[in-house]
N, C-alpha and C positions, 0 to 999 in steps of 0.2 A: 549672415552668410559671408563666407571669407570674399577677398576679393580676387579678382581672377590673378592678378600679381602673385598675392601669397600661395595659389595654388602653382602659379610656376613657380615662383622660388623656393619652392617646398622641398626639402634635399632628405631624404632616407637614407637609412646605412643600409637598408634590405629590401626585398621586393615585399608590398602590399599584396596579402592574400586575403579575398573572400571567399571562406569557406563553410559560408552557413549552407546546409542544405546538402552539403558536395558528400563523396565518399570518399573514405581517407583507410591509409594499413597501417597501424598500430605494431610497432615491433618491439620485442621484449626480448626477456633470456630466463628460462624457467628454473629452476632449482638448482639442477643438474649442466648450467649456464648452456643451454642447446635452446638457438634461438627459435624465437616463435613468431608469428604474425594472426593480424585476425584484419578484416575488413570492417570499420565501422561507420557509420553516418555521422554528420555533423548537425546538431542541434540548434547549439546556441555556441556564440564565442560572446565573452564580455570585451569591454573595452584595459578591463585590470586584468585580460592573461587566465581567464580559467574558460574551458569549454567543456561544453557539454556533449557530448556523446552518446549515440546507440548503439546495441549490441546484441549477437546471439549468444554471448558467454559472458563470463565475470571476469575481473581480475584482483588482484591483492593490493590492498591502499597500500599507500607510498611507494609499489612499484614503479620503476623508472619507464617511460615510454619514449621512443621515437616515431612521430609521427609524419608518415609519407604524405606529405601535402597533395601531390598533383601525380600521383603514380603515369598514368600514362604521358603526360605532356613535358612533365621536370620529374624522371624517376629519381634523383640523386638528391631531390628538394625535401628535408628533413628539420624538423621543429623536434627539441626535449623538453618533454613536461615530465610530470609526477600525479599519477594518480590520487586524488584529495579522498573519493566519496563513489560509491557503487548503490545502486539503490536497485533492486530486481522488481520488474511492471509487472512478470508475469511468466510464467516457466521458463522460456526462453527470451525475454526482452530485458536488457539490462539500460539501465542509463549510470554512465560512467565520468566522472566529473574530475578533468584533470587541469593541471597548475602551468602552464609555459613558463620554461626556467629562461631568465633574461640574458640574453644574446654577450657573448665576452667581447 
């Protein structure tokens, strides 16, 4: 266990989000570049930058995503991944598995 030092001198370029569990809005731009949104759950996040996803719809691998971390409380707080993997549970349940692109 770290010591309680290193957790204060602990310096981030960015705020620390837990978002297992949360609801998040997934924004896109579809063919026709006219943007899109969908509302999805949070699954699973790894520690290497790919989360896992719920969903009433699919989407297109390697489409680009922006993801509204905290809609209500930071509407302007947005993470970009890339969709890796789509796997469908069940008529309308999708698990959607995307990449966070690392921070410039």
């Amino acid at each position: 266990m770290p010591e309680l030092t290193q957790l204060v001198n602990e310096k981030r370029r960015s705020v620390r989000i837990d978002m297992e569990s949360e609801s998040l809005i997934l924004h896109w731009s579809n063919l026709d570049d006219q943007p899109q949104k969908m509302q999805v759950q949070c699954i699973d996040i790894s520690r290497f930058g790919m989360l896992l996803l719920a969903s009433t719809s699919s989407l297109e691998t390697q489409q680009q995503v922006r993801i509204q971390t905290a809609p209500l409380s930071h509407p302007n707080q947005f993470i970009t991944a890339n969709v890796r993997r789509i796997e469908q549970k069940s008529a309308q349940r999708y698990h959607i598995a995307v990449e966070i692109e690392p921070e410039n």
